[in-house]
N, C-alpha and C positions, 0 to 999 in steps of 0.2 A: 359513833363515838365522838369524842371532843374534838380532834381533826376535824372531822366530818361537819360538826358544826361550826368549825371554825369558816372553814371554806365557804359554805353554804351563806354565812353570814357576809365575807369577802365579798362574793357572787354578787347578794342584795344590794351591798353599797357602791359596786362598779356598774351597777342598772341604773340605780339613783342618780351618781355623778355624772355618767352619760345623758340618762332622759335630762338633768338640771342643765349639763353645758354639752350640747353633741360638735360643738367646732372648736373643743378645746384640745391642742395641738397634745395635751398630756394622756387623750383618750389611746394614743397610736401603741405607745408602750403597755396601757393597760389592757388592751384588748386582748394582748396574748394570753392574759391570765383567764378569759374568759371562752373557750373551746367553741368553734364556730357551730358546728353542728346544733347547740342546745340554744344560741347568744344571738345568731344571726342578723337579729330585727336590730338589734346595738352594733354591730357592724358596719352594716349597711347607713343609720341614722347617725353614725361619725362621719362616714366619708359623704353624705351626701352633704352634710353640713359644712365637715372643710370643702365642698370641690366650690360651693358659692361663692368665698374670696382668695379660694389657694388651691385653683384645679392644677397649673401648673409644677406646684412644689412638689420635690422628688420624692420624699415621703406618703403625701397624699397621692398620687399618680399610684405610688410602689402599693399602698393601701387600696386602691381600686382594682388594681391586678390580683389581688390576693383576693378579695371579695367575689370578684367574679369565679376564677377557680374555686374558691367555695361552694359558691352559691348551689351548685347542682345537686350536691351529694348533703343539703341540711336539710333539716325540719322543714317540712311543708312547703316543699319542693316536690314536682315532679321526677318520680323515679326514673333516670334514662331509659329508655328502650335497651333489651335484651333478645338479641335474636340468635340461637345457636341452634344447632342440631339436638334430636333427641336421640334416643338409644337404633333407633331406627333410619339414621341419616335422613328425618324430615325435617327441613324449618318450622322452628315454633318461638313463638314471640310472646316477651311478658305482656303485654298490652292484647292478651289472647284470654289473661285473667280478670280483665276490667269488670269494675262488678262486682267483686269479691273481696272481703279482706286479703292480702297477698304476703305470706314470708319467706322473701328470699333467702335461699339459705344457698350457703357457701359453701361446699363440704368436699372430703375425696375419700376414697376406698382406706387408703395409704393412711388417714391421717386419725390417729387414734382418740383423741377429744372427739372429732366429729362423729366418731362410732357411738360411742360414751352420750354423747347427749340425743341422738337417732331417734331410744326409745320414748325420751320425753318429746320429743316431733314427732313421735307419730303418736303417741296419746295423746297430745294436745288438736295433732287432723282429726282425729276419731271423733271427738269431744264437740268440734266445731264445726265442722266441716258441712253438717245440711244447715250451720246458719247460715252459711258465706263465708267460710276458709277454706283459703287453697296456700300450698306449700309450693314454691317455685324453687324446684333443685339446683343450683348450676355445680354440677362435678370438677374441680381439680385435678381429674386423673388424665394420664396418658395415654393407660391402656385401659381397650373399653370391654378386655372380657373381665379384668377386673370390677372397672364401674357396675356395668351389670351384675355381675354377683352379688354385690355389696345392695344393691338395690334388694334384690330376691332375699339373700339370705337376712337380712334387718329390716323386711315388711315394708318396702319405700312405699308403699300401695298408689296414694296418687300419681297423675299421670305425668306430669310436670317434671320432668328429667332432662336437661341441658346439658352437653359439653362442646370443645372442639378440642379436647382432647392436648391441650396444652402448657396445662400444668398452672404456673404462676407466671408463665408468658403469655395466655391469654390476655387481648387488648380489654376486657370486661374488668379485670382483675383491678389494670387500672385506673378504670373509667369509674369504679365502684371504690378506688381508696384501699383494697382490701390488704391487709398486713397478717394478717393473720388468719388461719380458721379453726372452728366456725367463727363464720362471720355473717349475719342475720340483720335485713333490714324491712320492718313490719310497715304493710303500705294499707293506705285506706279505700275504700272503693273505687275513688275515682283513682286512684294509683302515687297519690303522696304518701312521702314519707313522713310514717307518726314515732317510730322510734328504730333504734340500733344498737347490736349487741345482745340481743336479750336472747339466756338461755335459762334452762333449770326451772326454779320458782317463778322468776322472775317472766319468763314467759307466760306463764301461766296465768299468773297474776294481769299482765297489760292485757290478754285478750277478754278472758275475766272483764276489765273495764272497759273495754271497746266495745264489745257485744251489749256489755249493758247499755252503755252511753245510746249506741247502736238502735235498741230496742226502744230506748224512752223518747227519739228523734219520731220513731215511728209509731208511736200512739198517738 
């Protein structure tokens, strides 16, 4: 809608202004407007540009701290290591999925969206899965004879099931940013992250283009 391209339009000319002047002091206030996770490479080519004559200044200083807690959880970044227990009290670790497309999914018994969107994750595993998708569950539930049910009775089928059973006090939770569930963040073979948030059509659709893209790498 017109919003939408309003914004969209915004975005473009706060790329422009950045890539024209990246040490202009007026970059600090604009960058809020531009959400780290999608902008990153603008982030980062403001502060390195101020810290050449103004590493010191408390603004640029306050702006490299915020860059760095960024940095982990954006675009084309590597995905933190995940290591919790599976339904089984084994260790199992995301970097177990290396190799694969990988979609972390955030989810709990308890939480009724994540139920809601289940059956299009597991249609979307079906669909992809002997290309190189695998689904990395981590559970938000407390109790694990619930987890387990919710597994069995809504077809979790892959094997990729995580918790420690702690709800939104688990440290992942905040290691991942996570505010909400579902919460989904799609990694590439080597295990960066290509996008977040994606459920419904919209899932369907990125893998949709990652497979292709995928396949035309390997011709």
């Amino acid at each position: 809608d017109e919003l939408n391209v309003m914004a969209d339009e915004a975005t473009v000319w706060l790329h422009g202004f950045v890539d024209a002047h990246p040490a202009s002091f007026a970059n600090i206030p604009a960058l809020r407007l531009l959400e780290p996770f999608d902008n990153f490479e603008w982030w980062e080519k403001t502060v390195n540009a101020l810290e050449k004559d103004h590493k010191t200044a408390p603004n640029v200083v306050l702006l490299r701290d915020l860059v760095e807690r960024k940095r982990p959880m954006c675009k084309g970044q590597m995905a933190p290591e995940i290591s919790l227990n599976d339904v089984n009290g084994k260790p199992v670790k995301l970097s177990q999925t290396r190799g694969n497309f990988v979609l972390i999914d955030f989810w709990a018994s308890w939480c009724a969206p994540c139920r809601a969107e289940l059956p299009n994750v597991v249609s979307n595993y079906k669909k992809y899965n002997k290309k190189g998708f695998e689904i990395f569950s981590v559970s938000l539930d407390d109790k694990k004879a619930d987890w387990e049910a919710a597994i069995k009775s809504d077809g979790l089928i892959w094997p990729w099931h995580v918790s420690d059973l702690m709800r939104g006090q688990s440290p992942v939770v905040a290691q991942y940013e996570v505010e909400s569930i579902p919460q989904t963040f799609l990694l590439d073979r080597e295990g960066r992250i290509i996008d977040k948030g994606l459920s419904g059509d919209e899932l369907g659709k990125k893998l949709e283009e990652v497979f292709l893209n995928d396949t035309a790498k390997t011709k």
